[in-house]
VOGUZA-529601 format. One record per residue (C-alpha): x, y, z. Coordinates in steps of 0.001 Angstrom, whole numbers, padded with zeros to 6 digits, always signed. Layout:
// VOGUZA-529601
XYZ;...
// end
This chain:
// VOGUZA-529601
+017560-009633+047928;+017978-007419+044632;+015393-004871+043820;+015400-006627+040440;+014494-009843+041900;+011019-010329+039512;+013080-010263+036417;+015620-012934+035846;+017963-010997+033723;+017649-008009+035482;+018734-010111+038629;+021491-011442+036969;+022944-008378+035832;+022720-006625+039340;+024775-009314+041154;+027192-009111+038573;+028065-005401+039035;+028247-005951+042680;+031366-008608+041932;+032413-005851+040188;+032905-003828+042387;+034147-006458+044945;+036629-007338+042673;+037634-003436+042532;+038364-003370+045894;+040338-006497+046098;+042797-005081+043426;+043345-001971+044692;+044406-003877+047799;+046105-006853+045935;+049870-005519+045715;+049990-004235+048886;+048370-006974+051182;+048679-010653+048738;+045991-013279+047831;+042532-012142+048099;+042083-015008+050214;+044274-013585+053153;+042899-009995+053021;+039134-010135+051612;+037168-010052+055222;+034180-012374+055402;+031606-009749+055383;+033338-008513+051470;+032683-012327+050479;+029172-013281+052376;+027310-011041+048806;+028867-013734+046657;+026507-016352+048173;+024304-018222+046045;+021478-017258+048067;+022426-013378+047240;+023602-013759+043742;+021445-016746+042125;+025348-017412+040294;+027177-020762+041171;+029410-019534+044048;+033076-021023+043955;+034353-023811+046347;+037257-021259+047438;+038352-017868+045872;+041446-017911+042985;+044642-018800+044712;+046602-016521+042315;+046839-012455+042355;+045763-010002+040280;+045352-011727+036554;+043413-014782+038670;+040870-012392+040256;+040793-010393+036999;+040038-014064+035262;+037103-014583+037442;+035411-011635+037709;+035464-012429+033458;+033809-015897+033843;+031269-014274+035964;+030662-011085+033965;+029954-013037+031119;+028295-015901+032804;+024598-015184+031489;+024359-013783+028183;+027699-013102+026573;+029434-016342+026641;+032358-017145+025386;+034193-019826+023053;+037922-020471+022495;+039148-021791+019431;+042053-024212+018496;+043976-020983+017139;+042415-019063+019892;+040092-017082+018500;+037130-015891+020460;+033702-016181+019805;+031196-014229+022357;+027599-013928+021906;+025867-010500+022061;+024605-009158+024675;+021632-006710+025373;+020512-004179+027714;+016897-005892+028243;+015361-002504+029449;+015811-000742+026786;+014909-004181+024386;+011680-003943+026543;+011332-000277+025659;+012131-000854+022215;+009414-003554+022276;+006703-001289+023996;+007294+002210+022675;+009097+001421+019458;+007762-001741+017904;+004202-000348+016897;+002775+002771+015702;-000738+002375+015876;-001270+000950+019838;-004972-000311+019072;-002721-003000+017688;-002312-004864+021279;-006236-006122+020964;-004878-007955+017848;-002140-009324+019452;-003447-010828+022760;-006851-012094+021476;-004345-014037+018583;-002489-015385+021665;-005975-016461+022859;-006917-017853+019459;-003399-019415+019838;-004152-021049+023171;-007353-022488+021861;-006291-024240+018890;-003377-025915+020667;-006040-027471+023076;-008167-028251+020290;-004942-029913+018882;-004302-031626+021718;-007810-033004+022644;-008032-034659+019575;-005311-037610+021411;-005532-036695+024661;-008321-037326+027188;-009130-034081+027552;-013136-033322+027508;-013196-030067+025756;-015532-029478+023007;-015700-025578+022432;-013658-023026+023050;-014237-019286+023375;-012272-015846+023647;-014056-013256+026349;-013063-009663+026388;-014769-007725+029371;-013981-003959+030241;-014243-002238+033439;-014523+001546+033477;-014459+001992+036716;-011593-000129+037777;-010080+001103+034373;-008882-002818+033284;-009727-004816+030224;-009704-008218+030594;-008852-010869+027948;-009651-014431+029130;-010156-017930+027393;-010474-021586+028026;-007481-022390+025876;-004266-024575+026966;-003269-022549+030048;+000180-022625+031508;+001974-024406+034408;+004234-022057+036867;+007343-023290+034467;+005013-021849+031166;+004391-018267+032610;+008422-017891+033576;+009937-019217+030022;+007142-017754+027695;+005659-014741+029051;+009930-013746+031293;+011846-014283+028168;+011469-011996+025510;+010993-013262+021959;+010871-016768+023081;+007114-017913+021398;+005338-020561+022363;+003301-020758+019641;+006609-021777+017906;+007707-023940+019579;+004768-025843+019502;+004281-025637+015849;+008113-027301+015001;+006526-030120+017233;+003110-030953+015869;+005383-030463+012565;+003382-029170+008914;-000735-030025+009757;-003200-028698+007718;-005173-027561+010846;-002570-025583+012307;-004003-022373+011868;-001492-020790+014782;-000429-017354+014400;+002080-016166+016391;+005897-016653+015944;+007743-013687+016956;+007445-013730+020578;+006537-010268+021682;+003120-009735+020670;+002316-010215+024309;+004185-007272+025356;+002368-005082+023124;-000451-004770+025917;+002327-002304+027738;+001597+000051+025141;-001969+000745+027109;-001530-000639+030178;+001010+000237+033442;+000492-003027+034862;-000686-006821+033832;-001966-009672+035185;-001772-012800+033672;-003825-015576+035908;-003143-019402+034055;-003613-022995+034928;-002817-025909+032734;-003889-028495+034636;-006005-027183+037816;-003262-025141+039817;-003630-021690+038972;-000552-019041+039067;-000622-015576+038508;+002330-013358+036273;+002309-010120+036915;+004588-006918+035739;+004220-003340+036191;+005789-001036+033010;+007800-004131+031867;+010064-003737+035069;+010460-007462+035977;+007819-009955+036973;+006552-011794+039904;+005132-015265+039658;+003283-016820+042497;+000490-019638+043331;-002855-018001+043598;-006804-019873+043339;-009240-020160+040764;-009855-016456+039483;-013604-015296+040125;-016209-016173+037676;-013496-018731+035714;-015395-020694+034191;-013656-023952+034090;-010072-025349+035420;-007965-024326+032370;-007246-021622+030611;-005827-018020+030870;-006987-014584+032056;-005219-011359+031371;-005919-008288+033053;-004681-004983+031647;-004730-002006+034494;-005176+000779+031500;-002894+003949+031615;-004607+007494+032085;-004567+008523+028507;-005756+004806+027561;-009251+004493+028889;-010784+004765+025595;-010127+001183+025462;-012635+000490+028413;-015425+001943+026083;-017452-001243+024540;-018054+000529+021273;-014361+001374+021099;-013685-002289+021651;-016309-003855+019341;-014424-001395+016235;-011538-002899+017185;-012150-006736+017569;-014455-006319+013887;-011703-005035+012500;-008756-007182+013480;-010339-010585+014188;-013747-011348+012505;-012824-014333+011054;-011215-016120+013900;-011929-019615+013745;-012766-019457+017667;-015808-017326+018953;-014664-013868+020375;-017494-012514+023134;-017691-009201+024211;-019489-007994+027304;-021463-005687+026665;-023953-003270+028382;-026578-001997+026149;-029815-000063+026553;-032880-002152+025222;-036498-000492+025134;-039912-002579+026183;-043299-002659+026542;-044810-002719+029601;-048771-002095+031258;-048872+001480+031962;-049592+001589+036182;-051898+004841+035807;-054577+002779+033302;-056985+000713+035241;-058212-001323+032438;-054391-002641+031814;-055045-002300+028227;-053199+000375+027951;-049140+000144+027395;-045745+001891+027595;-042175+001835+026663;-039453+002176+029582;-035755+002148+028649;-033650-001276+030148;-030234-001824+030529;-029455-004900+028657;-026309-007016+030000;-024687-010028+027655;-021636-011541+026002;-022397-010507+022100;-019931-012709+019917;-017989-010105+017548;-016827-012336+014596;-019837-013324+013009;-018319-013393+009665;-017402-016468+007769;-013617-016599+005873;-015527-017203+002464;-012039-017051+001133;-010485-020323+002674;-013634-022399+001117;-013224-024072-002178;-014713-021688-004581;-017043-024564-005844;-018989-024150-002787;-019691-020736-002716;-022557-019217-004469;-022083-015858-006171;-024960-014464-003319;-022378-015303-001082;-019215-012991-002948;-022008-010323-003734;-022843-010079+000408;-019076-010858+001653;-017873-007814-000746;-020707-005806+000781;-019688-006466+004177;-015789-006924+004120;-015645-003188+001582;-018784-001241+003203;-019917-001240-000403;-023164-000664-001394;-023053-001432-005528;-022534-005237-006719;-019083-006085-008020;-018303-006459-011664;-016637-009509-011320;-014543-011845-008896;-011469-014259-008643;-011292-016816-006029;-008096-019084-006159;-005629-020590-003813;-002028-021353-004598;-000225-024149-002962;+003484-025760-002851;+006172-023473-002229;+003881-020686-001481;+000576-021082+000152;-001709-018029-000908;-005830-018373-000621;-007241-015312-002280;-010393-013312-003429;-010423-010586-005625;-013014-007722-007061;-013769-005264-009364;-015984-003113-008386;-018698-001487-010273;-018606+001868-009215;-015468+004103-008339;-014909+004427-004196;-015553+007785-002941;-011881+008063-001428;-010705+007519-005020;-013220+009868-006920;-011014+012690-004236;-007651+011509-005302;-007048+008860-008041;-004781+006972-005710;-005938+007840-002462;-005578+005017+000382;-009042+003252+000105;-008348+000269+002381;-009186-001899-000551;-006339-004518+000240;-006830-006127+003279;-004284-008821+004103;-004633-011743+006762;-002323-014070+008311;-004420-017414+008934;-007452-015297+009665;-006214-012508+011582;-006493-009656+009756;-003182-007523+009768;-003262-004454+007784;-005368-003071+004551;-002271-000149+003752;+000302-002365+002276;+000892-002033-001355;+000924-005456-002324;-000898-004822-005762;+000811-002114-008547;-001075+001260-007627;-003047+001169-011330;-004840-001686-009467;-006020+000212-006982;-009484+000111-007476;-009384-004054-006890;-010727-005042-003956;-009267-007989-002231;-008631-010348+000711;-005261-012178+000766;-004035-014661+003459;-000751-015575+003304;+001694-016780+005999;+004285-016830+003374;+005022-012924+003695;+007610-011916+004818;+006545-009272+007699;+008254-006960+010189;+007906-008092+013752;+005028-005768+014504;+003275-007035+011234;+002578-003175+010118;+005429-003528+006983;+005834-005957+004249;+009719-006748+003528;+010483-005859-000685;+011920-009823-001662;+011180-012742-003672;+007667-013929-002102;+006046-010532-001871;+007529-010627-005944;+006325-013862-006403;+003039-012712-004863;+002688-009817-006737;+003056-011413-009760;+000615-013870-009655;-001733-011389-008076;-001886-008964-010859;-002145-012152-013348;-005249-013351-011741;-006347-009365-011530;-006198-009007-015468;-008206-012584-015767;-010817-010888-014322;-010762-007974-015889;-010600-009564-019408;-013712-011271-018609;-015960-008641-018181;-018496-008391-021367;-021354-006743-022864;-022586-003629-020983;-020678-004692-018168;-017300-003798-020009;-018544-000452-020961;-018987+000335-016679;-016045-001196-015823;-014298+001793-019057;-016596+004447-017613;-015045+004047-014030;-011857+002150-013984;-010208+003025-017731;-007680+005967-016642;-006665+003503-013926;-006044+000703-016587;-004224+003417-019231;-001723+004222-015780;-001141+000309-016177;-000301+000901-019855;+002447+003107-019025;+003700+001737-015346;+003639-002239-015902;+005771-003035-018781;+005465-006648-017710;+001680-006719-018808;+001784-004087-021411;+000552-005942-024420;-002241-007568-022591;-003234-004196-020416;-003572-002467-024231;-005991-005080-025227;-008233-003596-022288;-008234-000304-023068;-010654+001473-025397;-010031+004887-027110;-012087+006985-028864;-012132+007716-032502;-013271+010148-035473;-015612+007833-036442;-017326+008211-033409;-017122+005330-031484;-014995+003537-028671;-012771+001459-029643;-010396-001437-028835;-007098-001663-030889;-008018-004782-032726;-011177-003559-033396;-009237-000453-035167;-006813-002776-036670;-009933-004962-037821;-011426-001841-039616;-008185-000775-040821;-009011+000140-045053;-005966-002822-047347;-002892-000473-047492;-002949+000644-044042;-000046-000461-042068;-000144+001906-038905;-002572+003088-036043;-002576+006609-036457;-003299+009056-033395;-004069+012926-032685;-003566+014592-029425;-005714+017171-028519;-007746+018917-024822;-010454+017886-026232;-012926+016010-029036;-013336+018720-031367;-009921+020145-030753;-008366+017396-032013;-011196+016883-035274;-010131+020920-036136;-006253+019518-036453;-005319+019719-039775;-003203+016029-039162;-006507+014890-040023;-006872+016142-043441;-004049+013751-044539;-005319+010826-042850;-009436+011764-044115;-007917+012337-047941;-006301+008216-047841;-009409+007238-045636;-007674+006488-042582;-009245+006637-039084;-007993+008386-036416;-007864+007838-032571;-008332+011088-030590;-006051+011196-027459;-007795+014012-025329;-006058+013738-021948;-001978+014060-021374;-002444+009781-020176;-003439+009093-024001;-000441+010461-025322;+001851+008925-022699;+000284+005461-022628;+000516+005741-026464;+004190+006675-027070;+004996+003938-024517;+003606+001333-025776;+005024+001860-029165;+003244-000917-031212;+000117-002879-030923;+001041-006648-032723;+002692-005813-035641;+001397-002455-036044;+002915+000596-035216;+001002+003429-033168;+002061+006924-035156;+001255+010350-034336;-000480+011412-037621;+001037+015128-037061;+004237+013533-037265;+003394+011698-040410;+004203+012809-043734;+001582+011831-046159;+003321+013331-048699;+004331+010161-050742;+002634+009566-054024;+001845+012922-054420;+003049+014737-057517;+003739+017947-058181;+005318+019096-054677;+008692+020131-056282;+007339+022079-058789;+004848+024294-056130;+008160+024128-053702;+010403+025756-056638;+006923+028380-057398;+007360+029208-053828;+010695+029697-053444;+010291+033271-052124;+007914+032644-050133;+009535+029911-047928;+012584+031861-048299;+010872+034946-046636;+009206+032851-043908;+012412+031246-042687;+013895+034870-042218;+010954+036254-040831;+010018+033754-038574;+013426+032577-037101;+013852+030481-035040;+010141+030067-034330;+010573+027178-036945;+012911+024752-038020;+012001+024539-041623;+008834+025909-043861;+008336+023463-046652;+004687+023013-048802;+002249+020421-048469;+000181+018126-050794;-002448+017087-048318;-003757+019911-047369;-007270+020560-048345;-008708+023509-046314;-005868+024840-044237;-003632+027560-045255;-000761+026112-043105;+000221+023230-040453;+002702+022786-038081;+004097+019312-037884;+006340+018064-034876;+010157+016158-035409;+009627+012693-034360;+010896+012997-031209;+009089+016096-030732;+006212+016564-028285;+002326+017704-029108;+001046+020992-027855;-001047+019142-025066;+001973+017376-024141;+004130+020624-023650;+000963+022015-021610;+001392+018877-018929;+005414+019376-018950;+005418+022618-018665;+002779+022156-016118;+005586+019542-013998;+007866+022470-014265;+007866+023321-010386;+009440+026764-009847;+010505+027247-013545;+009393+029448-015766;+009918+027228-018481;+011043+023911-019200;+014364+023446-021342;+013619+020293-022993;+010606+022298-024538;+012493+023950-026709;+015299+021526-027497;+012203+018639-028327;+009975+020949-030067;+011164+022311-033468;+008532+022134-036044;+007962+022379-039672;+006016+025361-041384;+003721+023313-044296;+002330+025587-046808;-000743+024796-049040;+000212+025929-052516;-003195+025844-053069;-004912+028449-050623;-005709+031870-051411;-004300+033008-048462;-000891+031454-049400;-001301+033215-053343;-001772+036257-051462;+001054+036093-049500;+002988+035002-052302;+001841+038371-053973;+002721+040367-051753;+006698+038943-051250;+006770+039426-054786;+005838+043054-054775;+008192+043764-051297;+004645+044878-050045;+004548+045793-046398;+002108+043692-045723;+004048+040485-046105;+005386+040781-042042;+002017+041250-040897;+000491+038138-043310;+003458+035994-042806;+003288+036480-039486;-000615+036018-039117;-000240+032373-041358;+002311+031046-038736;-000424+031761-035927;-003116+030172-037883;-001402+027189-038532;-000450+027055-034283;-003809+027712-033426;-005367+025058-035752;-002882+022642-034065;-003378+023643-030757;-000375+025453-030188;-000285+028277-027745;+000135+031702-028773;+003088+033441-026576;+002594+036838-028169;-001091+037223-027957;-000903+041371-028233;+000938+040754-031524;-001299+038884-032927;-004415+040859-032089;-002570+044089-033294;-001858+042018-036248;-005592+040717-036923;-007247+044355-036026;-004943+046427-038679;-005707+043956-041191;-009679+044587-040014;-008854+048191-039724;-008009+048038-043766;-004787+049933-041772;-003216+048726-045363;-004155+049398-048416;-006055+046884-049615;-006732+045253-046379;-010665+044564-046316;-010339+042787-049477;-007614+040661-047965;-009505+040459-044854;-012145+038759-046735;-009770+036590-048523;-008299+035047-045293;-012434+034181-044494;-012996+032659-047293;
// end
């Protein structure tokens, strides 16, 4: 017999090189010596017996030469897996082939990246088993009542053992599900029973069984499905055996399935209980079926102390505890109609299912049935997760996804990342998963999905109230401003959420700005600035105090984003008030432009191209000078977080290119009159003042200052009295 006579297709494959080669031999013979069937000696032929080959061995070899033999060494190369069709017009269609050791590589080494994985995988084939009795008693006259999953570890015969008293298989079973790969049984059996809304079987891929070669050199799968036990059993995924064997020890029962997992050298962690109890809470704790562990634990009790005569006296010895502890003592709160859960019950689940120790905000429980069948709970935490406090986005496990109570992964980003504080459970058999369930396939249900996910997210988020709210700001709003800017889908209702504060010193919504908004008022009006009193020092806000206008203060590079992005709020447009030009309605700005003619003139030489224009200003109450941005230009804050992206670059071009400003004098100041003096005279002193106005009016708008020696040259002659007449203009520019 072959050496590959456990595994069907290995078999199969190995008798067909050997007519191979047969057939080599009878060609390079064929020309010289005739038919095959004159030359070929018996013992060439006697290895093309059925009871050799396992293929269907012809009455008599071809009668005809070479193209004959070459004809059916063809028929029988392609006998098993690539066969062949001919067409009217004779086309051919041949079905792939595959080299199934290296599919069963690909399957054990490839398929998977975490291996912990296989514990998922064979106690869902138990689960499996289970319900399909369970299914099946319900007509048949089978006795069962309860079913159970047992998981038992060994260290010192380093095996794991997965057994339970589910459906079992017949000798016919164990070859065709467990000898051909990605043939599922679970399948199978679902198209039969057809759509039932107790079918809660999992598997469907048909190599989820296989996974237990990713820890183990050899398995043993012991079955019976109706009193005769067989055992399956495979070493590295190197073909199979399958023979008649008894009842296994300590079976309890005459049906059901036991698989035994010899564990590789760098594998025994998996013979540790505590390993295995991580492992079956984390993957399977809401089973429908009970899943027991054995476990061997070290209890303490008291006992009368031998050395006291009285017998009064008491103490504690250690004792080694032995029992089957059931691991998924969790209830799937989620698959309940909400109307029968009580909010004790979403406060203790969240606990649990997160490791949380605050009380959630709020929570959505809804289901979703038709085309796509989605059962769902969602929360909002009241407190920020300490993963996320390290890095905004950091992977907090706070999706977990399940697949009829299985739990398969919480690191797929089913929710937009500015939702990434939500916790949630989602169970879904409607995604669309890769075959080792670890990635989620981009396509129209995970969209569909999404979509309805972050709609039910923002329900629950809008009704938050009261002091609640104000939390849910305090932790959560940067993460709901990141929505402002990222999900243009939602961006109208996301800026209802957020809150921003203001000069008049409280947090505010935008309708509640637009409520307070003064009759003539037609735009939301914003400064950006590092901080609060940064941006109540820019001198935008002497225009927008003199018409009584309030003013939102956007202190962090987000505000100014999330702002610009989203444009307009209703009907009203956001503005950057030091874009604005508050100049309309105000008289008498031609005649101080023409008074100043030599000043702005001077300016525009002296400071270059430092500025695009210098121009005067109406509004201005108490500043000498502003700077006021282009409207597409970018705020000082804004050019600190660009230049800040600006990896290996000293500077970033658009800066410059985005960033011309205006020079806007106050006719008004003595500082400008000064100035104005001294052009007039051709004093000296007009580089050093012009100069020092331009940096006053970039400081007071939050403008860096590139030549900082200049300017504190510049400021320490005019201290100095360095000029004549300095100290009295020193005392000028104070006032």
């Amino acid at each position: 017999s072959s050496p590959f006579s456990l595994f069907p297709l290995f078999e199969e494959s190995y008798s067909m090189a050997r007519v191979c080669i047969l057939s080599a031999l009878a060609l390079s013979t064929v020309s010289a010596f005739g038919p095959p069937s004159t030359f070929l000696p018996r013992p060439l032929l006697s290895p093309l017996s059925p009871q050799t080959t396992g293929l269907t061995a012809p009455t008599s070899l071809p009668p005809a030469p070479e193209a004959s033999l070459r004809a059916f060494t063809r028929s029988r190369l392609f006998s098993t897996e690539a066969k062949e069709t001919e067409t009217d017009d004779g086309e051919e269609t041949i079905a792939f082939d595959a080299d199934v050791s290296r599919v069963m590589d690909i399957i054990v080494n490839s398929l998977y990246s975490d291996r912990s994985v296989f514990l998922r995988e064979l106690t869902s084939n138990a689960a499996d088993a289970l319900d399909k009795r369970r299914f099946l008693s319900l007509s048949d006259s089978d006795s069962w009542t309860e079913g159970e999953v047992r998981v038992e570890a060994d260290k010192e015969k380093k095996t794991l053992t997965i057994s339970d008293n589910g459906i079992g298989m017949t000798e016919e079973e164990l070859r065709a599900n467990l000898g051909r790969i990605a043939n599922s049984g679970t399948r199978a059996f679902s198209k039969e029973i057809g759509k039932n809304e107790d079918n809660n079987l999992i598997g469907q891929f048909g190599v989820g069984f296989y996974s237990g070669f990713l820890v183990a050199d050899t398995m043993t799968v012991e079955s019976s499905r109706s009193g005769d036990w067989h055992t399956w059993k495979s070493t590295q995924g190197q073909g199979y055996s399958v023979k008649k064997t008894s009842k296994p020890d300590g079976f309890e029962g005459d049906q059901g399935t036991r698989i035994t997992l010899h564990l590789k050298q760098d594998c025994l962690e998996y013979a540790e209980t505590g390993r295995l109890e991580e492992l079956l809470k984390k993957y399977s704790s809401f089973i429908s079926f009970p899943i027991s562990l054995f476990t061997e634990k070290t209890e303490y009790k008291q006992v009368p102390d031998p050395e006291d005569e009285t017998g009064e006296k008491k103490k504690t010895v250690p004792e080694t505890v032995q029992k089957w502890e059931t691991m998924n003592t969790q209830k799937p709160i989620w698959l309940r109609s909400p109307r029968e859960v009580e909010d004790e019950e979403y406060t203790e689940f969240y606990k649990s299912a997160f490791k949380a120790y605050d009380s959630p905000l709020a929570h959505n429980h809804f289901s979703l049935e038709g085309s796509l069948e989605l059962k769902a709970l969602l929360y909002v935490p009241s407190m920020l997760p300490y993963e996320m406090s390290r890095d905004m986005f950091g992977d907090s496990g706070g999706m977990k996804l399940y697949i009829k109570r299985v739990f398969i992964s919480d690191k797929m980003e089913i929710l937009p990342r500015w939702l990434s504080f939500v916790r949630a459970v989602v169970d879904s058999d409607d995604l669309e998963l890769n075959v080792s369930r670890e990635i989620l396939q981009e396509g129209k249900v995970l969209r569909v999905i999404r979509k309805k996910l972050v709609r039910k997210s923002l329900d629950m988020i809008s009704s938050i109230e009261g002091d609640d709210a104000k939390t849910f700001w305090e932790q959560f709003g940067k993460y709901v401003k990141v929505g402002l800017v990222e999900d243009e889908d939602n961006q109208e209702e996301i800026a209802g959420l957020c809150r921003w504060e203001t000069d008049a010193g409280e947090s505010r919504s935008l309708q509640e700005y637009i409520d307070a908004m003064p009759e003539g008022q037609d735009k939301i009006y914003y400064v950006a600035g590092d901080s609060r009193a940064q941006c109540e020092m820019n001198p935008a806000m002497e225009g927008l105090k003199s018409k009584g206008y309030e003013c939102i203060f956007a202190t962090e590079p987000l505000d100014e984003i999330a702002l610009q992005g989203l444009g307009k709020f209703g009907d009203k447009e956001l503005k950057d008030a030091a874009k604005e030009d508050f100049e309309e309605g105000k008289e008498g700005k031609e005649g101080a432009e023409e008074e100043l003619k030599g000043v702005i003139d001077f300016l525009k030489e002296c400071l270059g191209k430092d500025v695009e224009d210098v121009s005067v200003s109406m509004s201005l109450t108490d500043s000498p000078a502003v700077l006021r941005q282009g409207q597409f230009g970018m705020s000082p804050t804004m050019q600190r977080y660009m230049q800040a992206q600006s990896v290996g670059q000293e500077s970033n071009p658009m800066l410059g290119e985005m960033n011309s400003v205006t020079l806007l004098l106050n006719p008004g100041h003595k500082v400008v009159e000064s100035l104005k003096e001294f052009v007039e005279k051709d004093d000296p002193r007009k580089e050093t003042w012009g100069r020092l106005v331009f940096d006053l009016a970039k400081i007071s708008g939050g403008y860096g200052i590139e030549d900082v020696k200049g300017l504190v040259e510049r400021v320490v002659g005019v201290m100095e009295g360095s000029d004549e007449g300095g100290v009295e203009d020193a005392e000028v520019v104070s006032s």
